[in-house]
N, C-alpha and C positions, 0 to 999 in steps of 0.2 A: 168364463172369460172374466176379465177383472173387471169391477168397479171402483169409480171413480167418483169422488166428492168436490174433486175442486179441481181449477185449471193448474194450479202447482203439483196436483198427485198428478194429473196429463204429463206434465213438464218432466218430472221426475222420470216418472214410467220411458219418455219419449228420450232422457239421458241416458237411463241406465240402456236402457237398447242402442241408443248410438255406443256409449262403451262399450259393450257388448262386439259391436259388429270394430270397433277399433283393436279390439284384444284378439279377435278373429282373423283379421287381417296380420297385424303384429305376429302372431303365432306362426302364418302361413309363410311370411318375408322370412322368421328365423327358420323353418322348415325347408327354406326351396337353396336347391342345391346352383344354382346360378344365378349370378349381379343381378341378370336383367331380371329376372321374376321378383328377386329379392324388392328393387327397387319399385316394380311393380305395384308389389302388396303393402311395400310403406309408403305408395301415392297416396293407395285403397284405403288403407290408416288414416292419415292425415287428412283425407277430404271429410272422414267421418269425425274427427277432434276437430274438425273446424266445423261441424253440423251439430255437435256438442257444443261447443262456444256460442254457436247462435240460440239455442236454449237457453242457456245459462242466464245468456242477456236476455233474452224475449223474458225469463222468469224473476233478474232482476230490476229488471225497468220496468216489467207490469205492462210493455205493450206486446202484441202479438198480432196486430193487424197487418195480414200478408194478403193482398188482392189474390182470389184462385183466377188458374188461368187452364187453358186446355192445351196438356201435354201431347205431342205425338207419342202413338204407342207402335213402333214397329212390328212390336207382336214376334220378334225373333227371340224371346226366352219361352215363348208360347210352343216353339219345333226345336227346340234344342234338347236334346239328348241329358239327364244330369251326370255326372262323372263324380268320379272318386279325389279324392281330394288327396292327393301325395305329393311330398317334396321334391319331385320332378316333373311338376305336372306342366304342360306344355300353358304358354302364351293364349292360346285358343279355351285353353280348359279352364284357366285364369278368368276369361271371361264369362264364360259359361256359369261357372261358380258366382261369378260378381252378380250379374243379372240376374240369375234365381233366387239370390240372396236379396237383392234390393226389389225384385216382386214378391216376394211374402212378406218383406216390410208394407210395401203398400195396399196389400189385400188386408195385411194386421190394422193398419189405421182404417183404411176404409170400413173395415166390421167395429171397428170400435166408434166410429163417426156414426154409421149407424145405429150404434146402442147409447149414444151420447144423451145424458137427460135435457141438455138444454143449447140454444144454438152456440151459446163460444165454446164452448163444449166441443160441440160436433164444428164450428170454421177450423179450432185447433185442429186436430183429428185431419180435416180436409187439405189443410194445409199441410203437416208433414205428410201423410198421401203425396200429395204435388211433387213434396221433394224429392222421397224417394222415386215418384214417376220418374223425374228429372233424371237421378243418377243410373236409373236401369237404362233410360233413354243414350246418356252417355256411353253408358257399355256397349248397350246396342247398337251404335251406331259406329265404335272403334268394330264391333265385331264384323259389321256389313263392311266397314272398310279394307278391315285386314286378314279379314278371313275367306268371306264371300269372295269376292274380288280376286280372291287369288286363286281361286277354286274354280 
């Protein structure tokens, strides 16, 4: 796993991974053969370049004090099936994808929180944890609406 020497190598690391997850989304929107998916994956974009923006700031302003709070965890990426990732991939598989992807984000923080040498270290760490909780949370909770619900 990587080491880290300072909260700006945190900061970085926690950029280039939002990019990362922005070029993944971006790829999938120019991949999907219909508006609404398309539109979709460039929400799924954009919520993560604006979770990049907040880095950026937390790394230049030098503060990063974000109170943790306790996320609900639906525990619905926990029984979901994973799926193949194609340019027609339905609404439902859209989410599936999203939520798997935003809990390995936060199982990656959470191990790195824990190998953290020192506490801002490890609150960073706990604190993107939180976020990504947040956006699986989100998925989860489009997915109980629009999938469960209609099933």
């Amino acid at each position: 796993m990587k080491e880290f020497n300072s909260v700006n190598d945190i900061l970085e690391f926690a950029m280039n991974e939002e990019q990362q997850a922005v070029e993944f989304y971006t790829r999938l929107a120019g991949q999907s053969k219909t508006g609404d998916m398309r539109v979709i994956f460039e929400t799924f974009a954009n919520e993560e370049i604006a979770h990049k923006a907040r880095l950026i700031k937390i790394r230049d302003e030098g503060t990063y004090d974000t109170p943790l709070e306790k996320i609900a965890d639906m525990k619905i990426a926990d029984y979901t099936v994973s799926v193949a990732i194609t340019p027609d991939m339905s609404y439902h598989d859209a989410l599936v994808v999203a939520m798997k992807k935003e809990k390995a984000a936060f199982k990656l923080y959470m191990a790195l929180a824990d190998r953290a040498p020192d506490p801002a270290m490890r609150n960073i760490f706990l604190s993107l944890a939180q976020e990504e909780s947040k956006h699986k949370l989100r998925f989860e909770i489009e997915y109980d609406e629009y999938v469960l619900r209609e099933n």
